[in-house]
N, C-alpha and C positions, 0 to 999 in steps of 0.2 A: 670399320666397314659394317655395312647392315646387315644382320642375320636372314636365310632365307624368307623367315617369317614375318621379319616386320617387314622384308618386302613385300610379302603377298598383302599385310596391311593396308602398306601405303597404295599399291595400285588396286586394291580394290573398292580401297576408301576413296581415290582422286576417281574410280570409275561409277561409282555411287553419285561423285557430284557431276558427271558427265550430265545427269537426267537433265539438271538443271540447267546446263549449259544448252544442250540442244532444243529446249524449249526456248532459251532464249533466243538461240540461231532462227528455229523455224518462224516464230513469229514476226522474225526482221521481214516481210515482206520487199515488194519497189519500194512504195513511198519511205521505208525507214533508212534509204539510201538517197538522199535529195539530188546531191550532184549523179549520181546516174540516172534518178528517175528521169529527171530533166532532160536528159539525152531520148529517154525512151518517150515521153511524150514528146519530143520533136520527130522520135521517128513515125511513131502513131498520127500523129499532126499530117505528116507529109505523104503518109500510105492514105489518109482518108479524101483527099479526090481520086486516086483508085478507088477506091472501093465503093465512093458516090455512082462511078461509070461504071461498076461491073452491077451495083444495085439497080442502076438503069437499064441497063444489056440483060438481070434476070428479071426485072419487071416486063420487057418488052418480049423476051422469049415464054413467058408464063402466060403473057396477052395474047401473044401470037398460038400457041398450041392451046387456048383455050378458044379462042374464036373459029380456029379451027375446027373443032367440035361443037360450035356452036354452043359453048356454056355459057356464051356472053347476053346470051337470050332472055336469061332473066336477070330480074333486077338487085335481085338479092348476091347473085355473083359478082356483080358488079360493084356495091358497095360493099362488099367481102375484101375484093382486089385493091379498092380505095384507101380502105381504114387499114389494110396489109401495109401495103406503099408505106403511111401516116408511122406506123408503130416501125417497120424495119428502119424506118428514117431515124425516129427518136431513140429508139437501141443504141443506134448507130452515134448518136450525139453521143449516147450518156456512157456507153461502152466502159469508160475508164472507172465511173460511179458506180457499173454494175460490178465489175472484177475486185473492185474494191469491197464490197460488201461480201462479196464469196469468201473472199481470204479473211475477211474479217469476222466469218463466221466461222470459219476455220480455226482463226486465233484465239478465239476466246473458247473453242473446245481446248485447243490444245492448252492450252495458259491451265484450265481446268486439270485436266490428267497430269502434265506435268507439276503441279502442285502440290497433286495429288500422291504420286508418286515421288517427288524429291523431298519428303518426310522423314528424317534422317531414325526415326523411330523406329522406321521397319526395319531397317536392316542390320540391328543389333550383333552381333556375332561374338560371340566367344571363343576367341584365341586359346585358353590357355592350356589345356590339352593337347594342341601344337605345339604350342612353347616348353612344355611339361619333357613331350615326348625327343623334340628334338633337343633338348638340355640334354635329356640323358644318352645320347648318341655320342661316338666315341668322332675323333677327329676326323678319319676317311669316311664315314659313314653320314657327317654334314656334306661334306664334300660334294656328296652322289645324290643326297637331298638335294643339295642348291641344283645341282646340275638340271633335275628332276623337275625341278617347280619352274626353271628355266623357259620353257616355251610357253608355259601358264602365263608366265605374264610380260611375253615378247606379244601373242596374240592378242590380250587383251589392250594392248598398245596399240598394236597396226589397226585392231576394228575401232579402236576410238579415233582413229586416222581416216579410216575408210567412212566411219560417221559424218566426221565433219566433210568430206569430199561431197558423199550425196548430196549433205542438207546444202550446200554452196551451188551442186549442180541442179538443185534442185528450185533453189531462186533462179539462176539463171534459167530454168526454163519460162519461168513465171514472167521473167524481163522480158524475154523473146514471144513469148502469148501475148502479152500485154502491147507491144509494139506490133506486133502484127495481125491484132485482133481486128480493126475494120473490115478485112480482107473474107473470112470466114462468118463475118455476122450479115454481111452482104447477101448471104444464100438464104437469109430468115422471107426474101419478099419471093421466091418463087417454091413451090410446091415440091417437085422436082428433086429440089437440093437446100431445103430447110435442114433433112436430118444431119447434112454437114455443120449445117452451124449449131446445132443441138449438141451434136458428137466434141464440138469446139470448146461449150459450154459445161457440158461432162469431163472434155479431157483437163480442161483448167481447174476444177473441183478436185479433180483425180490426184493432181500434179498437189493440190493444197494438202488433199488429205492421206497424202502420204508422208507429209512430215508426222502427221499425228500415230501413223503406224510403226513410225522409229523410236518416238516417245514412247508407245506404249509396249514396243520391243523390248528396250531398253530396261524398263518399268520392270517387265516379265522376265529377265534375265536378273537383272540384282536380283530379285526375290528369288527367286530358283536356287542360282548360290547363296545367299544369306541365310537359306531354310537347310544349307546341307553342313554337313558336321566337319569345320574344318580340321577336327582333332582325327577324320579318315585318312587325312593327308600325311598323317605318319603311323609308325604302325604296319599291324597284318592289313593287307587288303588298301595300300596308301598308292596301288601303281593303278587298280581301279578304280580308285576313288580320283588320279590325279587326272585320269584319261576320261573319265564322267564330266568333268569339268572343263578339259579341253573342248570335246564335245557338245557340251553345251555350247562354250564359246563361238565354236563354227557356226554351230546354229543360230546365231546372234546377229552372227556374218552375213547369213543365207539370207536372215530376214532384211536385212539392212539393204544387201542388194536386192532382192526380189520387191521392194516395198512401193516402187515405182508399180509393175506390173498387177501386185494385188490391190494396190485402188484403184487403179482402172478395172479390173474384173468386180472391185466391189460397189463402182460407180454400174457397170453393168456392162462393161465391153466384154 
């Protein structure tokens, strides 16, 4: 049976190569899924004469409350409205080409940081101070050790659980954008309700660059523990040393769920 410590080893060395895992998760975009993409560009296929008819319905309502006011007066309005129509149209084709280069600019940040950080050099640690300490422990007193270091790394289990949950739910939003994009990029030809399809364009960045905010979560948590003294862990002072660490863990947590929300606020909503 394995001693308290090479457990805390082994999961904190299988949570080190997490980094690298979730970098590879996040960069799975649609296309690295072929048989679903293919489902979603049938759905995007099939949403795009909607959304021909609602680009017509906001071309003629922008017509109509501009001639109303009489903007239609000069000529410059006019071919303004034109070359609109022309470019919401061509958006509208290339829709799949545009989301495609978003994430793909997403992917080669992230591929970057993750790299960056799954450099198995940082996070050196020496054990043996722990090892040292809990040798010299008498049998009940491992005991109460094990017991201790217990929820250390129940937690760091469930958030690598809860990791891969996001970054899964997190493609699936990207499926679901991506099939329903005609519909919101429609809003680009009237005045009115462009910032809809802007906000569209924002939240699908949003959506990408929040996997790069769990990589670099992720990133910032090994370091944090890798930089704290795991010979705290036994010893005077080993119950606040174990609960610093719990702690931090939560906080890993926090980021992992919250990571959704702060790329959109850092996108600018």
């Amino acid at each position: 049976m394995a001693s308290p410590v090479e457990s805390i080893k082994e999961t904190f060395e299988s949570f080190a190569g997490i980094i690298t895992e979730v970098t590879s998760l996040v960069n799975q975009g649609p296309a690295q899924h072929p048989g679903v993409y293919s489902v979603i560009t049938e759905i995007h296929q099939a949403i795009l004469p909607i959304a021909y008819s609602l680009l017509t319905l906001y071309f003629l309502l922008d017509f109509t409350s501009k001639s109303m006011n009489f903007a239609f007066f000069r000529m410059e309005t006019i071919v303004s409205s034109l070359l609109k129509l022309v470019f919401a149209k061509f958006v509208m084709e290339h829709t799949l080409d545009f989301l495609k280069i978003i994430f793909s600019v997403s992917s080669s940040i992230s591929s970057m940081v993750g790299s960056a950080g799954a450099n198995a050099s940082l996070y050196k640690i020496d054990f043996s101070a722990m090892e040292s300490a809990y040798g010299d422990m008498g049998w009940f007193d491992q005991m109460l050790y094990e017991i201790k270091l217990t929820p250390f790394e129940w937690i760091l289990q469930g958030i690598k659980v809860v990791i891969i949950l996001v970054v899964f739910g997190r493609l699936f939003q990207l499926l679901i954008y991506t099939a329903a994009a005609p519909i919101p990029i429609a809003t680009f030809i009237n005045d009115g309700l462009i910032d809809k399809g802007k906000r569209f364009i924002f939240d699908y960045a949003a959506v990408c660059l929040q996997g790069i905010i769990i990589i670099i979560g992720c990133i910032v948590y090994v370091a944090i523990v890798a930089n704290v003294s795991f010979g705290n862990f036994t010893g005077n002072g080993s119950d606040m040393a174990i609960w610093k660490a719990l702690i931090t863990a939560l906080a890993l947590l926090m980021v992992v769920i919250k990571s959704g929300s702060w790329a959109r606020k850092i996108m600018g909503d």
